[in-house]
C-alpha positions as CSV (number, residue, x, y, z in Angstrom):
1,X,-36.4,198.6,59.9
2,X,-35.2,199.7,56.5
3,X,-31.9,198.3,54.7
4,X,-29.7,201.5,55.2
5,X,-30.7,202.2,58.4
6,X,-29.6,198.2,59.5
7,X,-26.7,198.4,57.5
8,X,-25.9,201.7,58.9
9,X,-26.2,200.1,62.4
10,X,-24.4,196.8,61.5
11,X,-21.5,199.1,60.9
12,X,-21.2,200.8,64.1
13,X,-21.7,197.4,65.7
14,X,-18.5,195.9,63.8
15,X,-16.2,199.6,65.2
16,X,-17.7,199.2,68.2
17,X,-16.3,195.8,69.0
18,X,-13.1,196.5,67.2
19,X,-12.6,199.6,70.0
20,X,-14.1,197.1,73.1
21,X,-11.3,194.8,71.6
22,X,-8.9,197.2,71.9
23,X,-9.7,198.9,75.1
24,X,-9.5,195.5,76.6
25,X,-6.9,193.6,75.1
26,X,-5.1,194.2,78.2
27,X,-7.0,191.1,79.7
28,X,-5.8,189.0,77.3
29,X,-7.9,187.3,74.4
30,X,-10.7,186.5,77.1
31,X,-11.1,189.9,78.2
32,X,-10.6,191.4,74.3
33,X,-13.6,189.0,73.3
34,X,-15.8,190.1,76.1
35,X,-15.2,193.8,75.5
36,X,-15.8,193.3,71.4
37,X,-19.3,192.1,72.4
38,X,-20.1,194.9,75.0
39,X,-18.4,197.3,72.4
40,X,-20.6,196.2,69.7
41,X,-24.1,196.0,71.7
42,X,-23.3,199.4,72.9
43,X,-22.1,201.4,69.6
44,X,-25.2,199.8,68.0
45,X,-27.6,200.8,70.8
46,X,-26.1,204.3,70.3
47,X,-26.2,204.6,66.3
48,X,-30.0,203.0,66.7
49,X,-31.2,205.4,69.1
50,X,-29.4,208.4,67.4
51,X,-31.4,207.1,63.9
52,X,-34.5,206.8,65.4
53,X,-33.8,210.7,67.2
54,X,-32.8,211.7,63.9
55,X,-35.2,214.4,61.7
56,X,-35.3,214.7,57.9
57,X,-32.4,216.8,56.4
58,X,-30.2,216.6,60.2
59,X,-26.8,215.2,61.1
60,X,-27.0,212.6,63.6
61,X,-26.7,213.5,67.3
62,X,-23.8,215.1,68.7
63,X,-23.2,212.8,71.5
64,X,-23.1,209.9,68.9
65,X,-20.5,211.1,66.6
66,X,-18.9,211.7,69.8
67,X,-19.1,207.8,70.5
68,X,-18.2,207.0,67.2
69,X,-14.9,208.9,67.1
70,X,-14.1,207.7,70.7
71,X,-14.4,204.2,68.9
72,X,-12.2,205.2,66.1
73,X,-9.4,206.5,68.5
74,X,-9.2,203.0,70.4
75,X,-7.9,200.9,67.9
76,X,-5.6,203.6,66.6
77,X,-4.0,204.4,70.4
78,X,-3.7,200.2,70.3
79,X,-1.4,200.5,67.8
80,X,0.3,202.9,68.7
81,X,1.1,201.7,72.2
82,X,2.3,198.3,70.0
83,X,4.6,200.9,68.4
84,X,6.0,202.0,71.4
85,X,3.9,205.1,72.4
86,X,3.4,205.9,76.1
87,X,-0.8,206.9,76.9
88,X,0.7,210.7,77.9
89,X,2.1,210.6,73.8
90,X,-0.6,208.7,72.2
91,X,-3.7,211.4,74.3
92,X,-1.5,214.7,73.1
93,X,-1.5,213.1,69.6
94,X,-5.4,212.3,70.1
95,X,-6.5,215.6,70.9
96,X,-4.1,217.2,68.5
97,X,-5.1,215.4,65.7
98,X,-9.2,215.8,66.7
99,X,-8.5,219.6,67.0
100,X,-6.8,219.9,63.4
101,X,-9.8,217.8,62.0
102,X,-11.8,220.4,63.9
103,X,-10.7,223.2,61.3
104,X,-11.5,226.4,63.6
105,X,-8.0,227.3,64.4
106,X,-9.5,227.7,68.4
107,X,-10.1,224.4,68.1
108,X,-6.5,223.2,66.7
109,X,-5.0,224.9,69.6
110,X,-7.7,223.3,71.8
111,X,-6.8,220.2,71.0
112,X,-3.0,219.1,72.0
113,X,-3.8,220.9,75.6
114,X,-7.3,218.5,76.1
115,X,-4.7,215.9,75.1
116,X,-2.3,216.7,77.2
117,X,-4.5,217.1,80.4
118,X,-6.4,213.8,79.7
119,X,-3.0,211.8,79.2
120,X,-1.6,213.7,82.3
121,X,-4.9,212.6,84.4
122,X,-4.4,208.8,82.8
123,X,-0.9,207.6,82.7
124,X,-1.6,204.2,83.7
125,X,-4.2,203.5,81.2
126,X,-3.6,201.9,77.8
127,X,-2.5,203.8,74.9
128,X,-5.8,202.7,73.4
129,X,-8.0,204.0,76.5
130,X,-5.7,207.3,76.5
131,X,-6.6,207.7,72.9
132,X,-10.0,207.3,73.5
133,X,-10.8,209.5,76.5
134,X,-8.7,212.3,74.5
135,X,-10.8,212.3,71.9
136,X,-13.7,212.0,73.4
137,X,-12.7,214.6,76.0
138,X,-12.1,217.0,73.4
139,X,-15.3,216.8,71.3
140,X,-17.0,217.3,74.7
141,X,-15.6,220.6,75.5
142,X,-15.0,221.8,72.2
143,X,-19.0,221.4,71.7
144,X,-19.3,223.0,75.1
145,X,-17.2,225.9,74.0
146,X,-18.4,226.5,70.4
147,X,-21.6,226.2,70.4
148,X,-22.4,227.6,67.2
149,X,-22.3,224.5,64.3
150,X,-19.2,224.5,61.9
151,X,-21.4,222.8,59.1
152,X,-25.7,221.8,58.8
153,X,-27.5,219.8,56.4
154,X,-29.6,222.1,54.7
155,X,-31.4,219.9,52.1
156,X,-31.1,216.3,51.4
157,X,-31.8,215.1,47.3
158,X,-33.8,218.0,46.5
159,X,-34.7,220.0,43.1
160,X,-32.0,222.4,42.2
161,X,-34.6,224.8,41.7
162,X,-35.3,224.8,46.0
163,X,-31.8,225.9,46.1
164,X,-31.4,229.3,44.2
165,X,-28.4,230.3,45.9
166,X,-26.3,226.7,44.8
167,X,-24.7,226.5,41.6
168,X,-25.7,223.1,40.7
169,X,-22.6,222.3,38.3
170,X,-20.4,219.9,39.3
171,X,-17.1,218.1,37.8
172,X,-17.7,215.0,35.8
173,X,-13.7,213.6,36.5
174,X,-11.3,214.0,38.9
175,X,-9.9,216.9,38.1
176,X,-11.1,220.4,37.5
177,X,-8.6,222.2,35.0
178,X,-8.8,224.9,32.4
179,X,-11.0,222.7,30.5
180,X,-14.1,222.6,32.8
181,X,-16.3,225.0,30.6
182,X,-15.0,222.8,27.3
183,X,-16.5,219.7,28.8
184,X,-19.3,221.1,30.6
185,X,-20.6,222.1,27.3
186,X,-20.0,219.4,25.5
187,X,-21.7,217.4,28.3
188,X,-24.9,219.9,27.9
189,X,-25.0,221.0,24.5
190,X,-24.2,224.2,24.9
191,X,-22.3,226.4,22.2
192,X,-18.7,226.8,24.0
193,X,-16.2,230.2,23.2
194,X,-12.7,230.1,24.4
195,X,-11.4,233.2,25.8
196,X,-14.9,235.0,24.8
197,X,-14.2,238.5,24.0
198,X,-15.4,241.4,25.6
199,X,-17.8,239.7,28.2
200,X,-17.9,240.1,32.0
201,X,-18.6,237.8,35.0
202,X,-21.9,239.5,35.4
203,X,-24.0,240.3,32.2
204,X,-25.3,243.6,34.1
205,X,-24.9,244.9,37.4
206,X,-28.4,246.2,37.6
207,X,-29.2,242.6,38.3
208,X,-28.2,243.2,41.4
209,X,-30.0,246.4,42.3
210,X,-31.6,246.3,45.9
211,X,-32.2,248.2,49.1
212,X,-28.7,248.2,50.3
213,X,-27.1,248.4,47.0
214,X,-28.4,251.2,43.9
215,X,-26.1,250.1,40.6
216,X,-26.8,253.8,39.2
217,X,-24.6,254.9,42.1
218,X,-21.2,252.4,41.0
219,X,-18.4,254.2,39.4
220,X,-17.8,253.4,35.8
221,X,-14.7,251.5,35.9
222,X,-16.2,249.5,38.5
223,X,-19.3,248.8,36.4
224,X,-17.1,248.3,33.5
225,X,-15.1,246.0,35.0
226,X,-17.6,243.8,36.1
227,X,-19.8,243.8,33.1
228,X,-17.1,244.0,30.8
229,X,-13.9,241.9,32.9
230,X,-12.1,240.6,30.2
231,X,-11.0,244.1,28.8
232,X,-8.8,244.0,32.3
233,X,-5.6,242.4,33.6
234,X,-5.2,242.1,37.4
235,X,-1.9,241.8,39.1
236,X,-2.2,239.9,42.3
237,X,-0.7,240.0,45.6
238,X,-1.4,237.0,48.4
239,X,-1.1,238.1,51.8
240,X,-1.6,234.7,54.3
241,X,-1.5,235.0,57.6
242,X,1.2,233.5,59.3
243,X,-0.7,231.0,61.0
244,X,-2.6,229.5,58.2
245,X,0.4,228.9,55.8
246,X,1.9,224.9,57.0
247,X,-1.5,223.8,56.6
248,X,-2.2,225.5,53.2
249,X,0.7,224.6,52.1
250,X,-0.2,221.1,52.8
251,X,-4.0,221.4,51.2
252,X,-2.2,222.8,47.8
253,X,0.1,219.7,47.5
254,X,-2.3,217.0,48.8
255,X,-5.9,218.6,47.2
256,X,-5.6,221.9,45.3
257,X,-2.9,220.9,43.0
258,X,-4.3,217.5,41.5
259,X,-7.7,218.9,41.8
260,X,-6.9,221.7,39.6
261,X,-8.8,224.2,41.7
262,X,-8.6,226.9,44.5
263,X,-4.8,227.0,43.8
264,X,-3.6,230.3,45.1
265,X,-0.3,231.4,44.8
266,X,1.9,231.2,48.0
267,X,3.2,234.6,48.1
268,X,3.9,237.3,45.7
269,X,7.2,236.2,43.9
270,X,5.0,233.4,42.6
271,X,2.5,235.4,41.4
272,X,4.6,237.4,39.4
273,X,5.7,235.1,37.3
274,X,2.6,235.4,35.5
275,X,-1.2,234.5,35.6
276,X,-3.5,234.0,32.9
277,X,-6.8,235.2,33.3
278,X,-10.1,234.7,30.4
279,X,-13.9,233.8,30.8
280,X,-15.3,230.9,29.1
281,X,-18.8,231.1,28.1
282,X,-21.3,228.6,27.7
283,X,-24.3,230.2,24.9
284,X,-27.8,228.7,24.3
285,X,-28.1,226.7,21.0
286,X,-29.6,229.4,18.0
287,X,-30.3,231.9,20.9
288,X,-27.1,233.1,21.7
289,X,-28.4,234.0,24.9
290,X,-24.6,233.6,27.7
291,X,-26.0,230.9,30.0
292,X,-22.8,230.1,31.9
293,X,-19.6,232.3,32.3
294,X,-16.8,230.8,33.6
295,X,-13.5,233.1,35.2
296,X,-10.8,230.8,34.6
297,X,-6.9,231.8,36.0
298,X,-3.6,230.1,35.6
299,X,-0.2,229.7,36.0
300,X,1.1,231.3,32.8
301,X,4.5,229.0,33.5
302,X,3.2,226.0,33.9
303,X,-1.0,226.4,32.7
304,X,-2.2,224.7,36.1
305,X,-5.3,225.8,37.0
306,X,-5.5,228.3,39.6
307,X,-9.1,229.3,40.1
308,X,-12.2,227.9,38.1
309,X,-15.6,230.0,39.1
310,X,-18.8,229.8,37.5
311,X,-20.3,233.2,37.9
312,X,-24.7,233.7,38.4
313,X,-26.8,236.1,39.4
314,X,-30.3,235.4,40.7
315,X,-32.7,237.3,42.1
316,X,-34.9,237.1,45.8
317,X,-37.2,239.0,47.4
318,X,-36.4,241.9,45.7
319,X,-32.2,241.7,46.2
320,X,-29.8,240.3,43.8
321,X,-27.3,238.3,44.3
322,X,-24.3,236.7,43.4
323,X,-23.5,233.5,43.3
324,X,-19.7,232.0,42.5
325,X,-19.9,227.9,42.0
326,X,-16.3,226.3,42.0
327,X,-17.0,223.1,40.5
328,X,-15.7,219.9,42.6
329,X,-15.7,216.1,41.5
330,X,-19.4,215.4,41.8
331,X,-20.2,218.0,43.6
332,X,-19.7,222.1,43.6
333,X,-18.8,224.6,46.7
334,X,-20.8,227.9,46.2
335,X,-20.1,231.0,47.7
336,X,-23.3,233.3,47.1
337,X,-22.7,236.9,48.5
338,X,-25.0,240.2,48.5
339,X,-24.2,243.2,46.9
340,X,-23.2,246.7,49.1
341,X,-22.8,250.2,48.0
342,X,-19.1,251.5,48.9
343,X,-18.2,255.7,49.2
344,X,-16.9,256.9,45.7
345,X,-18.7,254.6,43.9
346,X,-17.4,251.2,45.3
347,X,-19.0,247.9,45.2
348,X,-18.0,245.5,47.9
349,X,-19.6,241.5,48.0
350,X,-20.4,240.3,51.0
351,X,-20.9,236.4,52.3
352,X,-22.2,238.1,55.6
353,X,-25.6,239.2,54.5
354,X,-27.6,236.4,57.3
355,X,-30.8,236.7,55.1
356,X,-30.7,233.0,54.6
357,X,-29.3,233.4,51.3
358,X,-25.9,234.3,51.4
359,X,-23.1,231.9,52.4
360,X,-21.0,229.3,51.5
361,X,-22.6,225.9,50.7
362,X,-20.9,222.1,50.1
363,X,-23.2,219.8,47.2
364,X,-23.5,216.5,45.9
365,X,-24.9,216.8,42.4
366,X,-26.7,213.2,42.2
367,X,-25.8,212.0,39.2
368,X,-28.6,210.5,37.5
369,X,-32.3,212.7,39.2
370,X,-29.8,216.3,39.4
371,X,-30.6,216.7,43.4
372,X,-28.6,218.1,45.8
373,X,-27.5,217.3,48.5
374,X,-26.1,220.4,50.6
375,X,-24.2,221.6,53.5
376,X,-24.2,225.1,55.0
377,X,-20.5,225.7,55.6
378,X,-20.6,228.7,58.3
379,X,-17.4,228.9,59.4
380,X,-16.0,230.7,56.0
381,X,-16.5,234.2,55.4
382,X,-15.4,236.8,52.2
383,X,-16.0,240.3,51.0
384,X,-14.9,241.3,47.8
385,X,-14.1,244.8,47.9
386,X,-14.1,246.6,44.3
387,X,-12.9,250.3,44.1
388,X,-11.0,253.5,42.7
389,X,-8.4,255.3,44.2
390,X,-6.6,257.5,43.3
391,X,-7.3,256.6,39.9
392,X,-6.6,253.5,40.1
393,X,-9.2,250.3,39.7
394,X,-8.2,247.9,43.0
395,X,-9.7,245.6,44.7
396,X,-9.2,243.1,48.2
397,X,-10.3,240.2,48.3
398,X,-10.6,239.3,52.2
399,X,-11.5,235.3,53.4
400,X,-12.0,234.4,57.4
401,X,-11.9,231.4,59.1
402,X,-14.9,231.3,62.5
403,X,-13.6,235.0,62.5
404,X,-9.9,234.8,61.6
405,X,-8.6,236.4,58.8
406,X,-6.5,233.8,57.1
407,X,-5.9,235.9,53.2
408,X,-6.2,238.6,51.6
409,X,-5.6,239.0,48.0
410,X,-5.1,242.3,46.9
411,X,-6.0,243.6,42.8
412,X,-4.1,246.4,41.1
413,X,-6.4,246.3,37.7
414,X,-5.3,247.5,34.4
415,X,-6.8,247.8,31.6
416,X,-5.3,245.6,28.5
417,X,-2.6,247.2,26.9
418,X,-2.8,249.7,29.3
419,X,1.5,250.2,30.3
420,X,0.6,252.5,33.0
């Protein structure tokens, strides 16, 4: 038995008998003991079997992170039974709080009712077995009800280059900010411009040229907006669903806002007060040659960072693609989407191409070899919709959540000086 693997089964034996403590310290310090050793023999005997199961570049087994969060629930039902809590409270709170980890907002309402039937069916158990059987309850039947996976390992510490649809450029500190490109190329070398002048976030669209998409067909502004962005202003307006906006609300003060990235404005009052929008690029050294292009919007009222994208295109099979890395602290989430024609010479961006390219993917950027280590995320979805009407250059910018639409963020674009 290798290290990790013993280490990794030491630890579930050590929250297994924490959880058999808990679920039995009911019996006093006799019965807490004895259930600490039949806790730990069994969490270990489940981690060591799931291990063993387990394939290269796979999660581990369902019904073992289903133990494990069972065991994690125990000791946190204990205490809140100490606190006062009756087993009905502490199993709606359980399956509440394991459907909001859950993401998929079926599951978040999934997850109070599973609580609430489990503590209904339990009410003279402990708080700590309540807590328990809620959660475990609820991971049962949601993977009985969704079957398709929220996230999958993908790769595991491989070459960048087995990854063409990743962006493999990550944050070196804690926060993102308007100075990622500044620091990314004084990390590689690169020659670094500010506010680069008439440059777009693609160097031509005909990269993209495949059998669902013909660039020759795209309507000039769109083309020129694209290829040449920065000779545009866009004026934004958010529109969240109702249902998504307490828990945004909570991601932008906790995450977004510290990070320095994926801050969108609330609503459209905020945006209005002004955003700052310019490309950094990143040049080869004597060449000249724009390796990296980086779309980079703030807050003109405060210069928080509201959105730092590293825009690629790459090519496969025959398609191109595009590929939008939003650097993270050691790690980078992608979002790679395929090119469609639109009517009137529209280009809309799609994440829903299934070819096995497009998507959203979660990386580690090791450190010190470069691998990645990545997650498919498939419950996210976008199209980026680019068009004229009437006109006018627009655009919509449409995200969905397991097949909810959560935002839509809607473009008028001007050109600069443009008063119209």
């Amino acid at each position: 038995m290798d290290a990790k693997r013993a280490q990794g089964i030491g630890f579930a034996a050590v929250m297994g008998a924490v959880a058999g403590a808990a679920l039995t310290a009911h019996r006093g310090p006799r019965g807490a003991l004895t259930g600490a050793l039949l806790g730990a023999g069994a969490l270990a005997a489940v981690d060591g079997t799931a291990r063993a199961l387990q394939k290269p570049n796979e999660i581990p087994a369902v019904w073992a992170r289903i133990a494990a969060s069972g065991a994690l629930a125990a000791p946190a039902g204990w205490v809140a039974g100490k606190a006062g809590a009756s087993p009905l409270a502490v199993a709606v709170a359980g399956g509440a709080i394991a459907g909001a980890m859950g993401v998929r907002p079926q599951k978040v309402a999934l997850g109070p009712v599973v609580g609430l039937a489990v503590g209904a069916a339990m009410r003279t158990a402990t708080p700590a077995q309540a807590a328990a059987a809620s959660v475990v309850a609820f991971r049962t039947v949601s993977q009985l009800a969704f079957r398709d996976p929220q996230v999958a390992l993908l790769a595991a510490k491989v070459p960048a280059e087995q990854l063409p649809f990743v962006v493999p450029l990550e944050a070196r500190t804690r926060r993102v900010g308007t100075g990622y490109v500044k620091e990314l190329a004084e990390a590689t070398g690169g020659v670094y411009r500010e506010a680069a002048r008439d440059v777009g976030i693609v160097a031509s669209l005909d990269a993209l040229a495949g059998p669902q998409f013909d660039p020759a067909l795209v309507h000039p502004d769109v083309r020129e907006f694209y290829e040449r962005t920065t000779r545009f202003s866009l004026d934004i307006v958010p529109r969240w669903r109702t249902w998504v906006r307490p828990g945004y609300l909570l991601y932008r003060t906790l995450v977004a806002r510290p990070l320095g990235q994926a801050n969108v404005p609330m609503n459209q009052r905020e945006a209005q007060r002004g955003i700052r929008s310019r490309i950094d690029t990143i040049s080869e050294p004597g060449s000249g040659i724009v390796s990296t292009r980086g779309w980079i919007r703030s807050f003109a009222e405060t210069g928080e960072a509201m959105y730092v994208g590293i825009y690629t295109t790459y090519r496969h099979d025959d398609r191109g693609y595009v590929s939008v890395g939003f650097p993270l602290p050691q790690a980078n989430f992608t979002a790679t989407l395929a090119p469609r024609q639109r009517d009137g010479g529209g280009l809309k961006l799609t994440s829903k191409g299934g070819d096995g390219q497009t998507g959203h993917y979660l990386s580690y950027v090791d450190p010190d070899g470069r691998d990645l280590t990545t997650l498919a995320v498939h419950g996210f979805s976008e199209e980026l919709d680019v068009y004229v009407r009437d006109g006018e250059l627009r655009a919509d910018h449409a995200f969905a959540l397991f097949g909810l639409p959560f935002l839509t963020l809607e473009y008028r674009i001007k050109r600069v000086g443009d008063g119209s």
